[in-house]
C-alpha positions, 0 to 999 in steps of 0.5 A: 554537485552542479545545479540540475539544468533544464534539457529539452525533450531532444536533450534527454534523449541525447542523454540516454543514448550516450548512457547506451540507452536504445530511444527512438523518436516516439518517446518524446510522446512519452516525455510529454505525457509522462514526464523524464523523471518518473519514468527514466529516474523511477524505473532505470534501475534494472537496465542499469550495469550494476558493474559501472562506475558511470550510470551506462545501460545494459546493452540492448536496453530500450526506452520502451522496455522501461516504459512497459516497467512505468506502465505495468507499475501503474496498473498494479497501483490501480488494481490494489487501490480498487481494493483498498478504497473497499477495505477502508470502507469495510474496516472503517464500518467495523471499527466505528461499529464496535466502539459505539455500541460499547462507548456510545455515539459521542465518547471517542474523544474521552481518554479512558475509553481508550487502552492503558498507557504506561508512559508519557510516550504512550499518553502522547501517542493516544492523544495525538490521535484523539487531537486528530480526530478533533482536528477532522471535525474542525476542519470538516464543519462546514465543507462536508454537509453529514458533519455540519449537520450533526455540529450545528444541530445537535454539537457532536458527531456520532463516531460512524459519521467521522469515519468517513473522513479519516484517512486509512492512516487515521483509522490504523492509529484509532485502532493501535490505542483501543482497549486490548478487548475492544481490538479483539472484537474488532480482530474477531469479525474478520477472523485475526488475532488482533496483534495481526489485523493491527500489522495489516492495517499499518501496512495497509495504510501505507501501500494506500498512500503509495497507490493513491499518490502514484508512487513507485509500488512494484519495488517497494519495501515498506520501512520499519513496518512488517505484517505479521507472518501467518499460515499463508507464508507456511503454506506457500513454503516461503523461504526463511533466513537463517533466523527464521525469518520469511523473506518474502510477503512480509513488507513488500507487494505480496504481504499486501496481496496476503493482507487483502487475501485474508481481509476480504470477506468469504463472499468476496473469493471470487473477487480475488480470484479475478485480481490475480487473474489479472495481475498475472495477465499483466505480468505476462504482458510486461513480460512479452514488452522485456528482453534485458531482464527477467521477468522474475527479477521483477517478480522477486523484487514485488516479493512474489514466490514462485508459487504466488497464484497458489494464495488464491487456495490458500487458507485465511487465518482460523 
């Protein structure tokens, strides 16, 4: 395969529309602003002839129905990030809160507070935690002044301090390595069994990461990682494979939508309420912006079921 040349902006265009691809002069605005790759190559796939041995466009397809697909999917990032940032703050309080009270304000570094391992495979995994927690600290001393101050004054920092600055992948893997009980109580103030609030936070962490690094997200379809199924996928009737297995709101956008659904504290429904509230908006948005596609294939592809604003009244876990 030959090297990837540079284009000019009015080379990329020549290149759309020999693909078939509708592009008038205002997308080299586009191009300047958003850059070539994260739109064409992030979000073509769907105007794409499936059918063509040659990358070739659907016909009628424009440039700015793809950039209507960038920018929807850019505000849905931002939407659930407002989210997450506030559940990482609540998650990371509850954590730090209930393994201090029972392990104290220094001991989360002693491997005995931490649950059973039954392999050398377990054992490294609690460490490499415990080494990360370490490594935070060190790194931190010095730059964050809450940190400094309990290193140079009193040589720890409380467990409620460090949280702050551990990420949300950082704070899921503290809570896989805690003691079953310990998990339990955690699980227990947000009404989940602990197996899944553990589900949650994995998958939380990496839709997190998504958002927060301006990835992809309405496609996206988490890799080895599920939540775990509860009444909401019951209630909603979500289609199930022949294994009975659901087939939607298991890792892709509405199992983040279902984990925050029942995360979020009883006070905060309204909060909800309103967040799809607005995701419906800018779904019809889009949906005024398309006309190669559905907007259904978009909605089936974020793993929304038909009913999907029906979560709203859905029950949380019990």
């Amino acid at each position: 395969m030959g090297d990837k040349l540079f284009k000019t902006y009015r080379e990329q265009i020549e290149i759309l529309r020999s693909r078939g691809l509708k592009v008038d002069e205002g997308a080299i605005g586009v191009l300047q602003t958003e850059n070539y790759y994260n739109v064409i190559n992030g979000y073509k796939d769907l105007f794409l002839e499936i059918a063509s041995p040659e990358e070739k466009f659907k016909d009628g397809a424009d440039f700015d129905e793809i950039y209507a697909l960038y920018e929807f999917d850019r505000e849905l990032r931002f939407i659930f990030l407002k989210q997450l940032l506030k559940l990482e703050t609540n998650i990371k309080s509850v954590i730090a809160y209930k393994f201090s009270e029972k392990y104290g304000h220094d001991n989360y570094l002693k491997l005995g507070n931490f649950d059973t391992y039954k392999n050398n495979s377990e054992l490294q995994s609690i460490m490499a935690v415990i080494s990360t927690l370490q490594r935070a600290i060190s790194e931190q001393s010095g730059k964050h002044n809450a940190i400094t101050h309990y290193v140079t004054k009193y040589g720890y920092v409380p467990f409620w301090v460090l949280v702050s600055v551990l990420t949300f992948g950082n704070i899921s893997k503290f809570y896989g390595i805690m003691k079953l009980t310990d998990r339990q109580a955690v699980a227990k103030e947000f009404g989940l069994q602990e197996n899944i609030l553990r589900s949650y936070l994995k998958a939380m962490s990496l839709f997190r990461n998504i958002c927060a690094h301006d990835e992809r997200l309405y496609n996206t379809k988490l890799n080895g990682v599920e939540i775990k199924a509860g009444p909401i996928h019951a209630e909603l009737q979500i289609c199930k494979n022949a294994n009975g297995k659901y087939l939607q709101g298991i890792n892709d956008v509405f199992s983040l939508m279902i984990c925050i659904k029942e995360l979020l504290p009883q006070n905060r429904t309204a909060e909800f309420s309103e967040m799809v509230r607005i995701i419906d908006g800018q779904l019809k948005k889009l949906s005024s912006k398309i006309h190669t596609i559905n907007i259904n294939d978009i909605l089936h592809l974020m793993g929304f079921p038909e009913n999907w604003k029906e979560v709203e009244l859905s029950k949380i876990q019990e």
